[in-house]
N, C-alpha and C positions, 0 to 999 in steps of 0.2 A: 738567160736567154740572149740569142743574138740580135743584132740590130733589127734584122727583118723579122722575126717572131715579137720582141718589143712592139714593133710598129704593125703588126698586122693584130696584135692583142687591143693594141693601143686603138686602130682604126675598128674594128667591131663594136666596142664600148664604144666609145664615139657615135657611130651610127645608132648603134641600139638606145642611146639617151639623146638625140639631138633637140626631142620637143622641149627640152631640160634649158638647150643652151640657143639653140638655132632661130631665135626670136627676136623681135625689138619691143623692148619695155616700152615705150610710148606709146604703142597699138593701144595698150592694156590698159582700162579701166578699172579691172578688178584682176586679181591673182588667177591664171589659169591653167593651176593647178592643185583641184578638191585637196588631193592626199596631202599637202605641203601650207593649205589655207590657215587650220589653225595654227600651226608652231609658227608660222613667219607672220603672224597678223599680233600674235604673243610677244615678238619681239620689240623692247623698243628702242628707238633710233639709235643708242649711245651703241647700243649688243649689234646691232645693224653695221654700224662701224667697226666696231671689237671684230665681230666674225672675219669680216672683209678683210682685214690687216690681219689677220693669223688661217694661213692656209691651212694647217690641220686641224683647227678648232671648227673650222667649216667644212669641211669632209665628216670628223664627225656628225658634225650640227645633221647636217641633208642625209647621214647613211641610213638612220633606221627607216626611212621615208622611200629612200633610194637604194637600194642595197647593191648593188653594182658599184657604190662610189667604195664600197671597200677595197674593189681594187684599184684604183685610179689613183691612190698614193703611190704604189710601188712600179706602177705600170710608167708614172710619171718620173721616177728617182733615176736621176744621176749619178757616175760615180764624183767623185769631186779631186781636182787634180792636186797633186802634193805640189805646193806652194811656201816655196822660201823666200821672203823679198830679199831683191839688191838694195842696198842703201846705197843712194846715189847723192853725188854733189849738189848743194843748191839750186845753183845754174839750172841743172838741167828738169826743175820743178818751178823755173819760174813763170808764171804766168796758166798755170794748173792747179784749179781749186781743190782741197784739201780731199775730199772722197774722190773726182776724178785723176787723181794724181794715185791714187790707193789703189784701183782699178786697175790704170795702167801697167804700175807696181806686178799685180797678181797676174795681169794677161801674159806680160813677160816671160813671168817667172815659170807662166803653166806650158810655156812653149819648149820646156828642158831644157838641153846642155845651151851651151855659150854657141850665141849664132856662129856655123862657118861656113855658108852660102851669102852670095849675096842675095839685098832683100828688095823684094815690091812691096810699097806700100800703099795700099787701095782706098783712095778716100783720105786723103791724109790732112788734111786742113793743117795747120802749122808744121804737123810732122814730129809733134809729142812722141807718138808711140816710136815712128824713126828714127829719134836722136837720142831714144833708152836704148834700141837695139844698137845703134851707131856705138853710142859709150860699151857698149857686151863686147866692141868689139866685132863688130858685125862686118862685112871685108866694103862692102857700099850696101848703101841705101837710096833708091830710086823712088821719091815718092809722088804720090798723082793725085792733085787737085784741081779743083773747078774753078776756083777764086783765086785769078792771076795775082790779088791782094795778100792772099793767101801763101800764095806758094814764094814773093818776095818774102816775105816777114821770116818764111821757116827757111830759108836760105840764109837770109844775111844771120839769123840764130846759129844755125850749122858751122857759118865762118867763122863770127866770133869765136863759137867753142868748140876748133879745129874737129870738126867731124867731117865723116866722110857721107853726105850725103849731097844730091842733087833734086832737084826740084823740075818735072813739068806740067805743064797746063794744061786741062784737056777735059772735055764733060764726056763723062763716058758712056754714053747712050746713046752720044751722037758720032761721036768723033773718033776713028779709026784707032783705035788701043790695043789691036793682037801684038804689034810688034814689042810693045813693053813686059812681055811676058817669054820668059826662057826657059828653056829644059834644066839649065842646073840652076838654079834660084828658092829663094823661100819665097812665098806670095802669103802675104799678113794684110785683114782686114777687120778691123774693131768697129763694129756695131756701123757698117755701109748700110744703108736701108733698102729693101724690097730688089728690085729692078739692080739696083747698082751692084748688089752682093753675087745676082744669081749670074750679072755678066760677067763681072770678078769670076765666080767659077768655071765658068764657059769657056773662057779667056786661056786660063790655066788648065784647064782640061785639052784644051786644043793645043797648048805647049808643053804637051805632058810635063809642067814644070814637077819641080820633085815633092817640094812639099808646098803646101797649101794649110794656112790657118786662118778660122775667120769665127768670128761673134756676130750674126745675123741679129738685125733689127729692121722693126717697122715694114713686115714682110707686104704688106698692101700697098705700100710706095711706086707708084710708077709703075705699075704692074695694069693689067687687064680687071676686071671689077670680077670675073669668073675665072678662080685659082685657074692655072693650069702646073699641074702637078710635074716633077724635075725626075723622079725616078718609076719607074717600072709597075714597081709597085703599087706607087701612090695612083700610080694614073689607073690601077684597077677599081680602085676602090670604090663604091657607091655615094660616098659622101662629095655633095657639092658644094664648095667653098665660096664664098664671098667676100669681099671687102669688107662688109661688117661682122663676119666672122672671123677675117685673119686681125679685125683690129681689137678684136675680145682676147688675143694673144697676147697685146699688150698693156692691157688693163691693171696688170698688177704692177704699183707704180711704190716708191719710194715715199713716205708719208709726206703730204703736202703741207706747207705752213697754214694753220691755223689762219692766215687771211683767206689764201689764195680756198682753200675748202669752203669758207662762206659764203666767197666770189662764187665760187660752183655749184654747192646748195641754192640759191638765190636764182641763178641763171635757170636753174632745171624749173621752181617752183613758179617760173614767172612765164617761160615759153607752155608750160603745162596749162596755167591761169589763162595764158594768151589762148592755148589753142579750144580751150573750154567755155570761150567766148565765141571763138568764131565758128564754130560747131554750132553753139542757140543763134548766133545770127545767119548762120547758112542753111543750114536743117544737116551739115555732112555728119559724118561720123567718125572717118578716118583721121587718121593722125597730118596733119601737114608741118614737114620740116620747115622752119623759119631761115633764113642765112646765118653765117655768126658773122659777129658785130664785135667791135673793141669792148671792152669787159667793163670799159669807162660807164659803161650804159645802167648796169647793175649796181652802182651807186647814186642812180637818179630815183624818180617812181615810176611803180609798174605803169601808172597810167601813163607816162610818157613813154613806154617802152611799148605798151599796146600801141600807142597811135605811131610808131616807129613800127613796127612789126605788121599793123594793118593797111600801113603804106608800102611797104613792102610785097605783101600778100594782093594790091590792089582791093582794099576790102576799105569799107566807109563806114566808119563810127557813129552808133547816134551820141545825139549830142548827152542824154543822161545813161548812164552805165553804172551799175554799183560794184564798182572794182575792188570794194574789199569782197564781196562774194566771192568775186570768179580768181581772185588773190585765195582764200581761202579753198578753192575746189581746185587751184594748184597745189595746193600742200599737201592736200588728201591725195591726188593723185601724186605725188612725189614720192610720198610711204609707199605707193603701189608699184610706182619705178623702183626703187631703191630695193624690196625686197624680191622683185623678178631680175634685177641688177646680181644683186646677191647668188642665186641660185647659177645664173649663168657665169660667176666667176668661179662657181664649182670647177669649171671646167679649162679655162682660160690656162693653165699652164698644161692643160693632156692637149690642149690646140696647139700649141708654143712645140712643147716638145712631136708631138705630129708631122710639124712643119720643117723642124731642125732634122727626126730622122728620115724625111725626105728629101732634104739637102744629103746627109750619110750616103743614104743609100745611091744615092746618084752618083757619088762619087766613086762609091764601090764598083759600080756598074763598068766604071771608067778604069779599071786597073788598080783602084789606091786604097791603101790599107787605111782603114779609117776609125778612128775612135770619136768620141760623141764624151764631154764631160763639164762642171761645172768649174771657172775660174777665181770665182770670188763667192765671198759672200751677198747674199740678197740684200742686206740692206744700204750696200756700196751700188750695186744695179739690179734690178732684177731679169735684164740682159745680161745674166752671166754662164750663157750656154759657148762652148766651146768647139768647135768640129777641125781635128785636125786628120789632114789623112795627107799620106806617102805614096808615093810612087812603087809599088811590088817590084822586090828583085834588083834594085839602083839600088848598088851601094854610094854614100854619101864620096862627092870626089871631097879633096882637102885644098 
């Protein structure tokens, strides 16, 4: 199927299951949903994790429950682009941690032949991805960052190792950025987030530049709290998007260190404990979100974190509380977040790719021949969505 049948498959399943994903686990006291109570209350904690870290083992897990998630695998699948890495000189890996340097590697690589435009490069903080394209050979590289700090470091790098790039300064959402954008030019942006990506396209749309490649992240960034949809299509749709539904797009995360997950388990069972306190002291019901706080917090005790949190809240403690209870009626509710967690990561990459072919389709919209593919493997990023599109009918100048 083509892009727009993809995504209009993709947006009906979507709507037809939104009570699935379109929720916030902290409302929920208890699983609210009958058909799904016993096999997710059956699971325990370790299979709770197991599932969540293998996306098809969780498509199976919800299909016989859900039977529509049988097609949300295929509805979701990318092609994946042929990727040959460059082995590149030291130099130009130094100061790039071993999986982001790998990334890079494949982003390159998925971009084809050897750059012969020159390039934009959007969001460039040192200029990493710039001075791999600069070594291809790339004729300049123009790269745009926010961090005047920033843009020195990837300049005097570029000097030392005779590349041809330049460096300017500029926050793009404020500050006048059409004219860095050209009709013969490549425009490359590796994981810009939300807001910054869709101007990067806009920018390049309005310069009919010729080609345009970008890896979209963090699509709720600096954007409005209620999507507003880029292509035609999307904006027909019935599905209305929120900030806490584009951020279940990026839920699916690279496995965390084994501290940092206890940090985060601990965090969840303790605002849970906190708010099951202040419920029997207020008579409320609702969920009330706490602020976040340095994570230093979750190595003290809950009690110190309740009397942090109920100052916070403007809420007055008595002075006797028995905090292993309401510690303990966090735990319980945690299993209950954790397995309504679960169910809505069902869905978290049909959001992802949703988002990405309405970035596609917008572009199409716009004249440009556009393809839609994966650049890397998932467990280097699981931002490894790729949207490249061309300018119809430009032949490349040399």
């Amino acid at each position: 199927m083509n892009l727009a049948e993809q995504f209009t498959a993709l947006d009906n399943l979507l709507h037809d299951t939104r009570q699935y994903w379109q929720c916030t686990a902290f409302d929920f006291d208890q699983l609210p949903w009958p058909e799904l109570e016993q096999a997710l209350t059956a699971l325990d904690d370790q299979q709770v994790a197991d599932l969540d870290s293998d996306q098809p083992a969780l498509y199976q897990f919800i299909s016989p429950y859900v039977p529509v998630i049988n097609d949300l695998a295929a509805l979701c699948e990318l092609p994946q682009a042929l990727v040959t890495r460059t082995e590149y000189p030291f130099w130009i890996s130094n100061g790039i941690k071993g999986r982001k340097f790998t990334q890079l590697q494949d982003f390159v690589a998925s971009l084809g032949q050897a750059p012969t435009l020159p390039v934009l490069e959007w969001c460039a903080g040192k200029g990493h991805l710039g001075r791999m394209l600069a070594y291809n050979q790339a004729p300049e590289v123009h790269s745009i960052e926010l961090q005047q700090h920033l843009c020195e470091q990837g300049q005097h790098s570029a000097q030392q190792q005779g590349l041809a790039m330049r460096f300017s300064q500029a926050d793009v959402l404020v500050d006048e950025v059409t004219g860095y954008f050209k009709p013969r030019q490549h425009a490359v942006a590796l994981h810009a987030c939300g807001a910054l990506h869709q101007t990067f396209m806009n920018c390049a749309v309005s310069a009919q530049t010729q080609k345009i490649s970008l890896s979209p992240c963090c699509y709720h960034l600096f954007t409005d709290n209620d999507y507003q949809a880029m292509s035609e299509l999307a904006r027909l749709s019935k599905l209305k998007l929120t900030h806490r539904d584009l951020k279940l797009a990026l839920q699916e995360t690279v496995t965390a260190p084994s501290r940092v997950d206890k940090i985060r388990r601990t965090e969840v069972q303790w605002r849970l404990g906190f708010d099951a306190l202040r419920k029997t002291l207020t008579g409320e019901q609702h969920y009330v979100r706490v602020p976040s706080v340095n994570k230093a917090i979750f190595s003290d005790s809950f009690k110190a974190f309740c009397a942090w949190a109920a100052n916070k809240k403007s809420l007055s403690l008595p002075q006797y509380i028995d905090y292993d209870y309401f510690l303990a009626k966090g735990e319980m509710r945690k299993k209950v977040t954790e397995r309504i967690e679960l169910v809505r990561h069902v869905f978290r990459r049909a959001i992802e790719v949703w988002l990405v072919l309405d970035r596609a389709l917008y572009l199409q919209q716009q004249g440009y021949q556009v393809t839609v593919q994966t650049f890397c493997e998932k467990h280097l990023t699981p931002r490894n969505i790729l949207i490249q599109a061309t300018v119809k009918d430009r032949k490349e100048m040399s």
